[in-house]
C-alpha positions, -999 to 999 in steps of 0.1 A, spaced: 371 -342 -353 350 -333 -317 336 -365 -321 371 -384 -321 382 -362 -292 355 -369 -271 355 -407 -277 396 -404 -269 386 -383 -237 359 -414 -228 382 -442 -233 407 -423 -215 382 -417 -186 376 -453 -191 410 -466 -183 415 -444 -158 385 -458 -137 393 -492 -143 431 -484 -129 420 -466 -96 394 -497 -88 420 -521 -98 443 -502 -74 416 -502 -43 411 -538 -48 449 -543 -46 448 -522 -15 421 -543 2 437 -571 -9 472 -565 3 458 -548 35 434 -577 47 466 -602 41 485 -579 64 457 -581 90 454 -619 86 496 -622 91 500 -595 122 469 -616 137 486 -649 130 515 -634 147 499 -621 177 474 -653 182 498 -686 169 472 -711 183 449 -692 157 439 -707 129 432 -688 102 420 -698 65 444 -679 46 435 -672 8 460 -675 -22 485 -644 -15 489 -622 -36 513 -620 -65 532 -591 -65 521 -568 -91 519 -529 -101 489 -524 -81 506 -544 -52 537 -530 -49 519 -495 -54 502 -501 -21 531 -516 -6 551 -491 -16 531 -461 -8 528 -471 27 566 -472 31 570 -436 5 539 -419 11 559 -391 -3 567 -403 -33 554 -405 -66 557 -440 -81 550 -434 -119 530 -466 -129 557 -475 -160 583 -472 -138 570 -494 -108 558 -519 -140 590 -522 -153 606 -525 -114 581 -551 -107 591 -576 -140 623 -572 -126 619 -583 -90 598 -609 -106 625 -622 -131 647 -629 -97 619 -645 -76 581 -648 -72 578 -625 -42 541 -617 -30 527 -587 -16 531 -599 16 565 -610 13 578 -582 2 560 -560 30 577 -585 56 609 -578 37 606 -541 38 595 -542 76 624 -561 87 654 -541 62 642 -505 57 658 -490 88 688 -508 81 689 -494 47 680 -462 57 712 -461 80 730 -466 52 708 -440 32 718 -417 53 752 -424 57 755 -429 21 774 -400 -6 745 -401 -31 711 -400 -26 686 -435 -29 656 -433 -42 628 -455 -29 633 -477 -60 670 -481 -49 664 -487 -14 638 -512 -19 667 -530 -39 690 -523 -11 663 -543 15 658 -570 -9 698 -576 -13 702 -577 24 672 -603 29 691 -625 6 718 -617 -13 724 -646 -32 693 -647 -48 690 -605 -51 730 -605 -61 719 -590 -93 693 -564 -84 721 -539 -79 746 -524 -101 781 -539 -94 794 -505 -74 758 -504 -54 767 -531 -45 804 -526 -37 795 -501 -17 770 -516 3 791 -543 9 818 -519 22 792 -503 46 777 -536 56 810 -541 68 813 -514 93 780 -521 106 775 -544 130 745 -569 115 755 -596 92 731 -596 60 713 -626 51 719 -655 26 685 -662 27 659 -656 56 629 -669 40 
């Protein structure tokens, strides 16, 4: 019976190695297309070989995410199961949705903080996705998220976007 415990305990060792270098390559990864893009933007008569970005996936959000929430603890299942679902709507990239979040957070945070109920970073990652396009991100949020989004979007002075990509 020790024997079956310690092989459990290796192959759960295991995995958990193979999850934290899968995660620092994402970081790399995500990071050196962020270089490459705020270099691009600074030097436009630069030309830079760009790579194949990034498909947004658990380890890409989580670095993504983490540099927006440091605070927060993204539970892998949960950001999995948030990630299909921004998937299922679009093929966003790392990158992408780092621009996204750049450009929307504060906005969302306003409303965050103007807001009766408290948003999780999941929810406000929704929120900024919705106002980059809300066509396409119409049914990320519930239908009285939404509502009242809308009704606060109202009062402030931006217009959202039907699609700034």
């Amino acid at each position: 019976m020790a024997s079956l415990f310690e092989l459990a305990d290796h192959e759960f060792l295991s995995i958990r190695e193979q999850t934290v270098d899968l995660q620092i390559k994402a970081d790399a990864k995500v990071e050196a297309e962020a270089q490459k893009e705020n270099e691009q933007l600074r030097r436009p008569d630069l030309v830079i070989q760009r790579e194949e970005p990034t498909q947004l996936d658990v380890f890409s959000f989580m670095t993504v995410a983490k540099k927006r929430f440091p605070n927060y603890n993204f539970f892998t299942d949960a950001a999995d199961g948030f990630v299909q679902e921004i998937l299922d709507t679009s093929e966003l990239t790392a990158t992408s949705l780092d621009a996204i979040l750049s450009q929307q957070l504060p906005r969302v945070q306003r409303y965050r903080n103007a807001c009766a109920y408290p948003l999780n970073p999941y929810t406000q990652i929704r929120h900024a996705l919705y106002l980059q396009d809300a066509e396409k991100y119409s049914r990320i949020l519930f239908n009285r998220q939404r509502d009242a989004f809308e009704r606060w979007l109202e009062s402030d002075a931006l217009p959202i976007s039907s699609n700034r990509w």
